[in-house]
N, C-alpha and C positions, 0 to 999 in steps of 0.2 A: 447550298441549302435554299429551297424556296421561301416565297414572303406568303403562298396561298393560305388565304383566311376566307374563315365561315362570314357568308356574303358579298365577296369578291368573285368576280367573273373568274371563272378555268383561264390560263394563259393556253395563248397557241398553242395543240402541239397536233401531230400527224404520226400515224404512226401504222404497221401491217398488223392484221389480226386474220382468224382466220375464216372470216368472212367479207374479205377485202378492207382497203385503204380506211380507216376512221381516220377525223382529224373533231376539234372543238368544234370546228364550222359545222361539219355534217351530221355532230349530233345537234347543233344549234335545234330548239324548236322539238327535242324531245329531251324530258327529264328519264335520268340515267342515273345507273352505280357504278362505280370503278373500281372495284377490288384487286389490292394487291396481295398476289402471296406468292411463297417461297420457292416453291417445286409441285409439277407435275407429279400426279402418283407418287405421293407421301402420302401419311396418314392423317397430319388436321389438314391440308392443303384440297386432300378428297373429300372429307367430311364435311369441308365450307361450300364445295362446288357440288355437292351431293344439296347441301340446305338449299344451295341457293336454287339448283335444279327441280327442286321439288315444291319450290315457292313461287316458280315459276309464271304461272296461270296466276297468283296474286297479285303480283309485280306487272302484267301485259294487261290485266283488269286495270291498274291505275296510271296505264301508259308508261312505265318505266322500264327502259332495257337495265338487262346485267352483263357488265362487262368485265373480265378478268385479265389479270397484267401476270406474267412472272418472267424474268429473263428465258425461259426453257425456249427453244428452236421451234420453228412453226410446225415441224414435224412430229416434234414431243407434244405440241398442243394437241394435234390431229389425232394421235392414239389417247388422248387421254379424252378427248370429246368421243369418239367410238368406244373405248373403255365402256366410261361413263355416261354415256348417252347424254353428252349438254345440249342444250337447244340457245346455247348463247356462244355470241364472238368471247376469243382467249387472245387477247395480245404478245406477240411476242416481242420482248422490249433486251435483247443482248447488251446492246451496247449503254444500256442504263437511260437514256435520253428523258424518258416519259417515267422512270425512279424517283431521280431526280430533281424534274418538276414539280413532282407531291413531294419530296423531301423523306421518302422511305426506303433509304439504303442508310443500314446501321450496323455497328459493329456488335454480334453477337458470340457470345460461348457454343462451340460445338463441340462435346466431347474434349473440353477442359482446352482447349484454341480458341483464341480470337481469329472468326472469319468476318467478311463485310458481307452482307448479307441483306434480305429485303423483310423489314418489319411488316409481317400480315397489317395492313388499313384498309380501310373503305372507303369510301368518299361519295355522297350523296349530291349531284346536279339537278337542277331544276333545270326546265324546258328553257327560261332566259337566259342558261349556261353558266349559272352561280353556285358559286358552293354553297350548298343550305347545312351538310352536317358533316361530320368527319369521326371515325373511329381509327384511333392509332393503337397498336402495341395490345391490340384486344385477341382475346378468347375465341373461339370457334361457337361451341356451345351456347346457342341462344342467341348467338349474332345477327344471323341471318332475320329471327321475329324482333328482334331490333330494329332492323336495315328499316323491313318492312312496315313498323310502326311510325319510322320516322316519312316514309312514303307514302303512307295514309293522308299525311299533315300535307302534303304541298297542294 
């Protein structure tokens, strides 16, 4: 489990997206969002990257990139930014490396099973590479003008 707390620096991590290599360092010196969710093409996982796609132009007004994590393969990113037309990097994170660092791999019910699985959160970076806000275990709906209001504030 991580120790990451609101006001503490991001820890190292590097990681493929599919806009090439991200690491802390490279986004060092731009404030950023990190959202985690569950699966490529499902229905909140589209709907969150639909808000976020369409908030887009609000988020590059105030200097802030969006970035998305799911364990899904760089090639499941790749049709779900065509799909969906993103105009943002999708990390692909298989082997959990960069879950685990933000601490959202949870055991959830799927059709009456425990699987281990990736708690949809977000995570709000300032341009000095701090965590300034953090959304765990949250909703879809009305997220995204959350994110954003807390993005106003930096």
């Amino acid at each position: 489990m991580t120790t990451l707390a609101v006001g503490q620096p991001i820890p190292a991590f590097t990681a493929e997206s599919t806009q090439g290599t991200l690491s802390a360092q490279s986004l060092q010196g731009h404030a950023y969002v990190l959202y985690f969710y569950p699966r490529d093409n499902t229905p909140g996982c589209t709907t969150e990257a639909q808000g976020f796609r369409d908030a887009i132009a609000d988020f590059e007004k105030l200097g802030v990139r969006i970035i998305g994590v799911s364990r899904d393969s760089m090639s499941s990113h790749e049709r779900f930014i065509e799909k969906q037309t993103l105009p943002f990097a999708l990390i692909s994170d298989p082997d959990e490396t960069l879950c685990e660092l933000f601490g959202v791999m949870k055991m959830k019910n799927m059709y009456g099973k425990q699987v281990r699985g990736i708690e949809r959160s977000t995570f709000l970076v300032n341009a000095e590479g701090k965590l300034v806000q953090e959304w765990r275990g949250l909703r879809v709906p009305g997220h995204v003008q959350n994110v954003l209001e807390a993005a106003q504030q930096l």
